[in-house]
C-alpha positions as CSV (number, residue, x, y, z in Angstrom):
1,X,-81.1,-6.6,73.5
2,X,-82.8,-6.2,70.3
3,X,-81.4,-6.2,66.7
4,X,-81.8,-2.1,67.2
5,X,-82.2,0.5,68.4
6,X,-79.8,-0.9,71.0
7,X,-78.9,1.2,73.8
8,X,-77.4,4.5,72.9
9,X,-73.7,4.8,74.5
10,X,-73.4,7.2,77.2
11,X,-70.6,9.6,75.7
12,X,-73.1,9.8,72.6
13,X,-75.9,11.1,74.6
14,X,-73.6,13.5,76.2
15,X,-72.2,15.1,73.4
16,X,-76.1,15.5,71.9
17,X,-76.4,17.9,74.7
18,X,-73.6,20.1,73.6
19,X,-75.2,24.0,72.6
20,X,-76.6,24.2,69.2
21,X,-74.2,25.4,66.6
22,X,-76.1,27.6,63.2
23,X,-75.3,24.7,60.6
24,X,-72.5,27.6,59.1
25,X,-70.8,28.2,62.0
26,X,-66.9,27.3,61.1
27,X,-67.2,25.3,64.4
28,X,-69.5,22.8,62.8
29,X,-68.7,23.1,59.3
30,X,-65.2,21.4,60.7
31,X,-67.4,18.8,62.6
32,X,-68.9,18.5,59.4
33,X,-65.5,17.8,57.4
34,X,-64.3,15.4,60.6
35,X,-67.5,13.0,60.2
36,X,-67.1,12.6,57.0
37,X,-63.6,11.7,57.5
38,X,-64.3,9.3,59.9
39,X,-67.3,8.1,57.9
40,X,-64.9,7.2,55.2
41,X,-62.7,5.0,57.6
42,X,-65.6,3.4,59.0
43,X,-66.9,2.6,55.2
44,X,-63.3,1.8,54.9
45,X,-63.5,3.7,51.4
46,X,-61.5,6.3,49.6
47,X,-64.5,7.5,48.2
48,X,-65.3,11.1,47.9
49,X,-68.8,11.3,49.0
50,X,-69.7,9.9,52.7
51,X,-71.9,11.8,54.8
52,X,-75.3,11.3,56.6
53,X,-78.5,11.6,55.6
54,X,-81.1,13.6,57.8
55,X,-83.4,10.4,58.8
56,X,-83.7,7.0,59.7
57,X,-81.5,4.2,58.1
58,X,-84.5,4.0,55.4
59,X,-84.2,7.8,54.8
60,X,-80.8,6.9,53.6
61,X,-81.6,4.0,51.3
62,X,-84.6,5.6,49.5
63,X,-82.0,8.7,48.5
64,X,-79.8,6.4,47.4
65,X,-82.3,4.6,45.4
66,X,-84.3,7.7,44.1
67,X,-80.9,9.0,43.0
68,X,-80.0,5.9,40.5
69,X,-83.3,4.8,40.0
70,X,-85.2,6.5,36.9
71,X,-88.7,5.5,35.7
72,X,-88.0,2.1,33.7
73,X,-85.1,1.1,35.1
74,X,-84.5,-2.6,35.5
75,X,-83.1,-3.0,39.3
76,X,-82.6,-7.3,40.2
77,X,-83.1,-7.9,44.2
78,X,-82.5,-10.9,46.2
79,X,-84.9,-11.4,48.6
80,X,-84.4,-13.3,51.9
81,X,-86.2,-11.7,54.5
82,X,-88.3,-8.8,55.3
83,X,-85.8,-5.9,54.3
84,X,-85.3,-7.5,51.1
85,X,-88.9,-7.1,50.7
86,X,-88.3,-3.2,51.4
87,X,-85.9,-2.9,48.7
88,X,-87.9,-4.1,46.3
89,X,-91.3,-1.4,47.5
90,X,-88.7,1.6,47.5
91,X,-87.3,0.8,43.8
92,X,-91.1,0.2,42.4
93,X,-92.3,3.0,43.9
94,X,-89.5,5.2,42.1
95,X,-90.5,3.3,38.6
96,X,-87.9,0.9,38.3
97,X,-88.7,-2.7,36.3
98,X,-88.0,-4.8,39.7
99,X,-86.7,-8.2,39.4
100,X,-86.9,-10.3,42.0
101,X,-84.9,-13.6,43.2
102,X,-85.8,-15.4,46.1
103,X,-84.2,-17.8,49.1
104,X,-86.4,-19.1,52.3
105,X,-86.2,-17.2,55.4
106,X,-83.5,-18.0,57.2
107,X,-80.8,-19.0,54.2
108,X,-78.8,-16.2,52.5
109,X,-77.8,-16.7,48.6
110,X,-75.0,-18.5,47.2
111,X,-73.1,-15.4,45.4
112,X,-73.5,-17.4,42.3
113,X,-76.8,-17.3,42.2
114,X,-76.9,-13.4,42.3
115,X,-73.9,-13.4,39.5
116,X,-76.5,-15.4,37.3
117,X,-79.0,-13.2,37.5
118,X,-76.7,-10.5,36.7
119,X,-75.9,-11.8,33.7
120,X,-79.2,-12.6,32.5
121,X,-81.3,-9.7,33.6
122,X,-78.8,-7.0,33.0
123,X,-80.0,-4.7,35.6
124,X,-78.9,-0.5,36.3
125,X,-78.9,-1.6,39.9
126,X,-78.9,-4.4,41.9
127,X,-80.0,-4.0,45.6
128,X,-79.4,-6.1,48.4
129,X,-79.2,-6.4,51.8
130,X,-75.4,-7.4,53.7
131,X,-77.4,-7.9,57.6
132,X,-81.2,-9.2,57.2
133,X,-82.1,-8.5,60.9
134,X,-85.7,-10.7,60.2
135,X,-83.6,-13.6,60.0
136,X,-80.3,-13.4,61.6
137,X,-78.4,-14.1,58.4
138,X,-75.5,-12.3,56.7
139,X,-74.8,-12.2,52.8
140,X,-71.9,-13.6,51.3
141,X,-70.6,-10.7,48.9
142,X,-67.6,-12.6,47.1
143,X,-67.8,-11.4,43.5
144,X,-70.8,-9.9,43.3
145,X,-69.0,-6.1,42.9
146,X,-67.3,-7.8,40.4
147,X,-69.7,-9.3,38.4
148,X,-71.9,-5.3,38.7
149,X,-68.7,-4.2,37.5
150,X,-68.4,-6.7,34.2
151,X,-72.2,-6.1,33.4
152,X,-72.4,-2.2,34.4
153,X,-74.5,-2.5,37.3
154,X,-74.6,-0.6,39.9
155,X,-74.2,-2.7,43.1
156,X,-76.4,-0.7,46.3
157,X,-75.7,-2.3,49.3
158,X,-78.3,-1.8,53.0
159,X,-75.5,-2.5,55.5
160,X,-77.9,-0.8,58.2
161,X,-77.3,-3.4,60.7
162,X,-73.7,-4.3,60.1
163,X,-71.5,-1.7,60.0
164,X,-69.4,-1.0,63.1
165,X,-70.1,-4.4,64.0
166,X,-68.7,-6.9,61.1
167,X,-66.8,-5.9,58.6
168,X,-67.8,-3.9,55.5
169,X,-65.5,-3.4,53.0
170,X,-67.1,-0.9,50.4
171,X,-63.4,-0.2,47.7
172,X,-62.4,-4.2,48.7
173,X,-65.6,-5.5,47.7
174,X,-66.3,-3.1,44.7
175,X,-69.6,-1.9,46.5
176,X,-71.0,1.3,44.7
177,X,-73.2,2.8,47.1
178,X,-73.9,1.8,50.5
179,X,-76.2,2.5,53.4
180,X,-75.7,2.3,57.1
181,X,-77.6,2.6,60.2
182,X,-76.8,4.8,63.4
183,X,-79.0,3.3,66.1
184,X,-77.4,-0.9,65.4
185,X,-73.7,-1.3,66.2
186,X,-72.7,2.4,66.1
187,X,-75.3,2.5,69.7
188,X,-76.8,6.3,67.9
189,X,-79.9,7.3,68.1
190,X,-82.1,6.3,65.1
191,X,-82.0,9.3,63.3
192,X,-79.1,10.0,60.9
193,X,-78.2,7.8,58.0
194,X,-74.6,7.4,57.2
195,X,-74.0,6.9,53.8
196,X,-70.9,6.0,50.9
197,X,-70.6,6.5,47.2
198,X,-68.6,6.5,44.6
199,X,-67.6,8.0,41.1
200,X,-69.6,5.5,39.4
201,X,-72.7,6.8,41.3
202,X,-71.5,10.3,41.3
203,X,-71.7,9.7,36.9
204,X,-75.3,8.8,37.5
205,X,-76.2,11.7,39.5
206,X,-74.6,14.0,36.9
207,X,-76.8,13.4,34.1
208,X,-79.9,14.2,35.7
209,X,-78.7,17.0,37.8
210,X,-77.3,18.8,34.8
211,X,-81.2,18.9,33.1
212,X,-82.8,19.3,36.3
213,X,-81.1,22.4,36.7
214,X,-81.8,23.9,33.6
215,X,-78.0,24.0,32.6
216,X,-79.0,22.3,29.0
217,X,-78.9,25.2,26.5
218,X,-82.5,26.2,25.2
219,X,-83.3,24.6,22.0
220,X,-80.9,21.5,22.7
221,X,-82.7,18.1,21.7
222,X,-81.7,15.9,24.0
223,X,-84.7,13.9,25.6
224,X,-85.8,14.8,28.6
225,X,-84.8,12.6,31.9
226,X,-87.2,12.6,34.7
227,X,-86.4,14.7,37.8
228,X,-85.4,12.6,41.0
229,X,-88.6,12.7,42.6
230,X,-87.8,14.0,46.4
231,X,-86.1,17.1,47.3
232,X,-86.0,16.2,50.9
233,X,-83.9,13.0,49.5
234,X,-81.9,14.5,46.6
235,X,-77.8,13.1,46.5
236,X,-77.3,16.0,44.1
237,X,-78.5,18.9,46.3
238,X,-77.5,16.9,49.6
239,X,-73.5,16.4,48.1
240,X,-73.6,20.0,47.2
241,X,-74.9,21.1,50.8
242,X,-71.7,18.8,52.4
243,X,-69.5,19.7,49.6
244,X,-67.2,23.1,50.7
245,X,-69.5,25.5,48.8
246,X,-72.1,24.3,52.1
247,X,-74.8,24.7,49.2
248,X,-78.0,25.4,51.6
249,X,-80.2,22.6,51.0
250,X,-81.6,21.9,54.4
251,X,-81.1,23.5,58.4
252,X,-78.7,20.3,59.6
253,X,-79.7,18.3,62.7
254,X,-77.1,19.7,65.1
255,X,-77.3,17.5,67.5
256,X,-77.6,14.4,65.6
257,X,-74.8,15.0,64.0
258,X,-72.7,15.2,67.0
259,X,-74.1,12.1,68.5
260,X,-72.6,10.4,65.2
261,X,-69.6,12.5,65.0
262,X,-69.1,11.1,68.7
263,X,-70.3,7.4,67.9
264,X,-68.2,6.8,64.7
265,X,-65.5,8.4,66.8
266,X,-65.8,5.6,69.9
267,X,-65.9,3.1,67.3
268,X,-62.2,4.2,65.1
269,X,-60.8,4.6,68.9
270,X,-61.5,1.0,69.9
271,X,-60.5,0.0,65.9
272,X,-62.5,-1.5,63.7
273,X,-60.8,-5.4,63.8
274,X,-61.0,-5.2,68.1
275,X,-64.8,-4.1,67.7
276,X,-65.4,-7.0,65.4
277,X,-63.8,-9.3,67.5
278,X,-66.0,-8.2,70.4
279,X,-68.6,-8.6,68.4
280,X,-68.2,-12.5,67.7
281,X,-66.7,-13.1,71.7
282,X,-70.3,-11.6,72.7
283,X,-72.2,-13.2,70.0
284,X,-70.4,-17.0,70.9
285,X,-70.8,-16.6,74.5
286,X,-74.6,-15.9,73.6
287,X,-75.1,-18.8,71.5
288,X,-73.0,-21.1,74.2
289,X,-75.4,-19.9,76.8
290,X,-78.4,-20.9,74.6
291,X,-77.7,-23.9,73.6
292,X,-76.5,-24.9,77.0
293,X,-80.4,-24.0,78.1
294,X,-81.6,-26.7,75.7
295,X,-82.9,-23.6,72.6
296,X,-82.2,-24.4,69.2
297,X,-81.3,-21.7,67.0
298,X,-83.0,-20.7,63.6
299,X,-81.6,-20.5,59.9
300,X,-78.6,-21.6,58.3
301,X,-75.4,-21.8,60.5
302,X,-73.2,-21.0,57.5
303,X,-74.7,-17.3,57.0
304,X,-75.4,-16.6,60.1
305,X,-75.3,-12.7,61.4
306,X,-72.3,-12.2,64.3
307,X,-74.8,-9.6,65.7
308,X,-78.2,-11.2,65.8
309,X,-78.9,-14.6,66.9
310,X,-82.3,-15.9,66.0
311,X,-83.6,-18.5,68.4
312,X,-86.9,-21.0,67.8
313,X,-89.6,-20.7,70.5
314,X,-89.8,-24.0,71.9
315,X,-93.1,-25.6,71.1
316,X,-96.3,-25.1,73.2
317,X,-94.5,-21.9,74.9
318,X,-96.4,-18.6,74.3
319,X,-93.1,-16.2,72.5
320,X,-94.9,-13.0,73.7
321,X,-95.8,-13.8,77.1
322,X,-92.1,-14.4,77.5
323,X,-91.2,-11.4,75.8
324,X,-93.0,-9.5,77.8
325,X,-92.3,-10.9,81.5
326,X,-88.9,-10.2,80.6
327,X,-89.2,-6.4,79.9
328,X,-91.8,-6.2,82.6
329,X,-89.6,-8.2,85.4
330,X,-85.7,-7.9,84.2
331,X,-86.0,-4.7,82.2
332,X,-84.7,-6.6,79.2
333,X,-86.0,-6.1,75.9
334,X,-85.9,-9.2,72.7
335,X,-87.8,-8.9,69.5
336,X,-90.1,-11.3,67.9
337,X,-89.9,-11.2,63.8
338,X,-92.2,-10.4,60.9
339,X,-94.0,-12.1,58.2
340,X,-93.5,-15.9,58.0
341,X,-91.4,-16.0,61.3
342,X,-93.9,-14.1,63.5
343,X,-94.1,-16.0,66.6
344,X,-91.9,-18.3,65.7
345,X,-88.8,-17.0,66.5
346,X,-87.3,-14.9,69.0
347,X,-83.9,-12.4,67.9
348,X,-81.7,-11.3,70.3
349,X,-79.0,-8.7,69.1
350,X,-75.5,-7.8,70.6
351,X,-74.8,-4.4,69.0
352,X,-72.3,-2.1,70.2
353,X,-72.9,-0.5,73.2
354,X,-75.3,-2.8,74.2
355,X,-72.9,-5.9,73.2
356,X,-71.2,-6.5,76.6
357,X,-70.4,-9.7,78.7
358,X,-72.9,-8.5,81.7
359,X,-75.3,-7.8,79.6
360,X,-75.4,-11.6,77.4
361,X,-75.0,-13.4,81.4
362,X,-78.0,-10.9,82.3
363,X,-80.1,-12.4,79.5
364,X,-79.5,-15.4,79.8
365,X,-80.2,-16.0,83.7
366,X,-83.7,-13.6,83.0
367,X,-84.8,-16.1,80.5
368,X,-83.9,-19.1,81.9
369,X,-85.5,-17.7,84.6
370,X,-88.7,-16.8,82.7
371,X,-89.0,-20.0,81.0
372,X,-88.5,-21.6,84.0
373,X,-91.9,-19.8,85.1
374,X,-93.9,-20.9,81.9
375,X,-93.4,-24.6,82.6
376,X,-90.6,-25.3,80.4
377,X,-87.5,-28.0,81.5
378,X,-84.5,-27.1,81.6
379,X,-81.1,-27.7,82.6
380,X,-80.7,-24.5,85.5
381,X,-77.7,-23.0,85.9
382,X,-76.2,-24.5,82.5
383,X,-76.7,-21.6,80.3
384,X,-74.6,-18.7,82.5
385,X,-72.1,-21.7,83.2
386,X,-71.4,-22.2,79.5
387,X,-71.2,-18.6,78.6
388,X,-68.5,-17.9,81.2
389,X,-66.8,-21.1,79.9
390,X,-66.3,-18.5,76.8
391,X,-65.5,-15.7,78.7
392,X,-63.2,-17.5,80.7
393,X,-61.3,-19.3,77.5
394,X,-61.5,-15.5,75.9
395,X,-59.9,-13.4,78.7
396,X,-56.6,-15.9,78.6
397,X,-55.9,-14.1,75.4
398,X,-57.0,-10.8,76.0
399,X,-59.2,-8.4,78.1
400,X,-62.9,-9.4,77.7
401,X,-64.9,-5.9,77.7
C-alpha cells in the first residue's frame, strides 16, 4: 500500500512468463504496434509517437529531457516536492539554464503562478510534475498548455504516478511530451516507461538528428548543435527503432513489454472513467477510515492526489516502528517520505491492482491495531465502521470492486 511499486496484477505476471519472442519476430512487432495503440488511448492522444522506454519511470523522463534539452537552454520548473527537485538535477545535468519556482511541501501551484513565469522567463521547456507522490498533491493544469503554446514552450509533463489512475489528458490539455510510470496505477513491474509526444517535440528532435547524423552537406555553415548526450536515451534513434522501418537501436525487453501490453490492456477493458472512479471510491473510503481513527491528514485538501493520501504521525509516536510492525505482523507495506517530511508523515497509496476495498479495511484494522500497541487512544472499531459507511453508500449505485 505504498505510492508504488504497488502490487503487480496477476494476469500481468502471467503474461511476463509467455516464451521469448526475437524483438523481429512479426509476432511481436504486432505486439509492438498494439501497445502503442493502446498507449495512445491511455495518453488519450492522437499523437504519433507513444511507446515505452527500456527503464524505470526516470529512464523515460531523462530521454525526454535529453531530447529537448540543449546546452543553454532556459527550462522554468515548479518545485513542490521531491520529484520536482528531480526535474530540475536531470535538466542541469543536460546544460539547460534552470529556473526554478517554488511552493511548500504539501501545496501545489495556482496555474497562474506557472503562466507568470512563463511569460517572464521565456523558457524552451517547462517541466513539471502532474502527481508529486512526496506529498500527496496533484497539479492543477488549467492553461498552462496554453500559455507554453502562446510563448513557444514546450510543456514536459512526469505523470508517473497518475496515469491509469486520474485522468490525463495529453491533446485536451495541450501537453507536449509526457511521461508515465508502469509499476503506480498500471500495477507493472517497474521497468518500462510509457511515454507520448507530439509534432511540436518531433520538430525539436529533427534539427539535431539531421547534424548528428551527418546528413548536412560538407562545407555547409551552419553552426554546429550539440549531440543529445545518451544513446541508450536517444527519442531519435528509439522513434526510429518503434517506427515500421524497426531501426535496430536496442534488443527489446520481451517480457516487459508484454507485462505492459497486458497492463495497459486490463486498464482500456475496465475504461478509463470506471478506473478513475474506483480510484476516488478507494481513496474516500481510505480517508473516512482515517479520520474516523482520530489521524489528520497532511497538505492542502484542494490539491490533493485521488491516489496517495498523506497522513501526519501523531506526535510522540515513533513513524518507523509502526511502519515496520505492520510489514513485520500484517504483511502490509506504507511509506514514510523524503526531505522535509521525513518522519513526519506517513503515505499510503491506492494504485491499481493494489486499490481494492479489502485491501483499504485491511489497512485500516492493521494500524489501528498497531497504534493501538504503541500507546496511542483511539476510537476502536471506528475507522473499518466509517469506511464500510462508504462502501455501503457506494455499492447502492453500482458494484464496488
Amino acid at each position: 500500500m505504498t505510492p508504488g511499486p504497488v502490487e503487480a496484477d496477476p494476469r500481468v505476471l502471467r503474461a511476463m512468463s509467455y516464451p521469448i519472442l526475437g524483438q523481429f519476430d512479426p509476432a511481436f512487432t504486432a505486439m509492438m504496434n498494439e501497445t502503442m495503440e493502446m498507449l495512445r488511448k491511455l495518453f488519450r492522444t492522437a499523437n504519433r509517437q507513444a511507446y515505452p522506454v527500456d527503464g524505470t519511470s526516470r529512464a523515460g523522463l531523462e530521454a525526454v529531457l535529453a531530447g529537448v534539452i540543449e546546452p543553454g537552454d532556459r527550462v522554468l520548473v515548479p518545485i513542490c516536492g521531491r520529484f520536482g527537485h528531480l526535474l530540475h538535477e536531470i535538466a542541469e545535468r543536460y546544460g539547460a539554464e534552470v529556473v526554478a519556482i517554488e511552493r511548500e511541501w504539501g501545496t501545489a501551484f495556482d496555474p497562474e503562478e506557472i503562466i507568470r513565469a512563463i511569460r517572464l522567463h521565456r523558457p524552451k521547456a517547462v517541466a513539471l510534475v502532474h502527481g508529486e507522490t512526496s506529498t500527496g498533491r496533484m497539479q492543477p493544469m488549467d492553461g498552462i498548455g496554453a500559455a507554453c503554446r502562446e510563448w513557444d514552450a514546450l510543456l514536459v509533463v512526469d505523470a508517473v504516478a497518475t496515469i491509469g489512475g486520474v485522468p490525463v489528458n495529453t491533446d485536451d490539455w495541450l501537453l507536449d511530451a509526457v511521461v508515465g510510470g508502469t509499476q503506480k496505477c498500471l500495477s507493472v513491474p517497474s521497468g518500462m516507461a510509457p511515454l507520448t509526444y507530439n509534432e511540436r517535440v518531433e520538430r525539436a528532435l529533427a534539427g539535431r538528428k539531421r547534424i548528428e547524423r551527418g546528413i548536412r552537406p560538407a562545407g555547409e555553415g551552419a553552426p554546429e548543435r550539440p549531440f543529445i548526450r545518451s544513446n541508450y536515451l536517444d527519442l531519435c534513434q528509439l522513434q526510429d527503432y518503434w517506427s515500421p522501418r524497426r531501426l535496430n537501436h536496442h534488443t527489446e525487453m520481451t517480457a516487459m513489454l508484454y507485462g505492459l501490453r497486458e497492463g495497459v490492456r486490463i486498464v482500456l477493458e475496465e475504461g478509463l472513467e470506471a478506473r478513475f472512479r474506483r480510484h476516488r471510491l478507494h481513496e474516500r473510503a481510505l480517508v473516512a477510515g482515517l479520520e474516523a481513527m482520530g489521524m489528520t491528514l497532511f497538505g492542502d485538501p484542494s490539491c490533493k492526489l485521488p491516489v496517495v493520501t498523506c497522513v501526519n504521525v501523531p506526535e510522540g509516536v515513533d513513524g518507523e516502528s509502526v511502519r515496520s510492525m505492520l510489514l513485520n505482523r500484517f504483511g502490509i507495506e506504507i511509506a514514510g517520505s523524503f526531505g522535509p517530511l521525513r518522519g513526519r508523515i506517513w503515505r499510503i497509496g491506492t494504485m491499481g491492482y493494489s486499490c481494492s476495498m479489502r485491501n483499504v479495511l485491511l489497512t485500516l484494522g492493521a494500524l489501528e491495531a498497531v497504534l493501538l500497541r504503541h500507546g496511542m487512544r483511539l476510537p476502536a472499531g471506528e475507522a473499518l465502521q466509517a469506511a464500510m459507511k462508504v462502501y455501503e453508500e457506494a455499492s447502492a449505485a453500482e458494484a464496488v470492486p
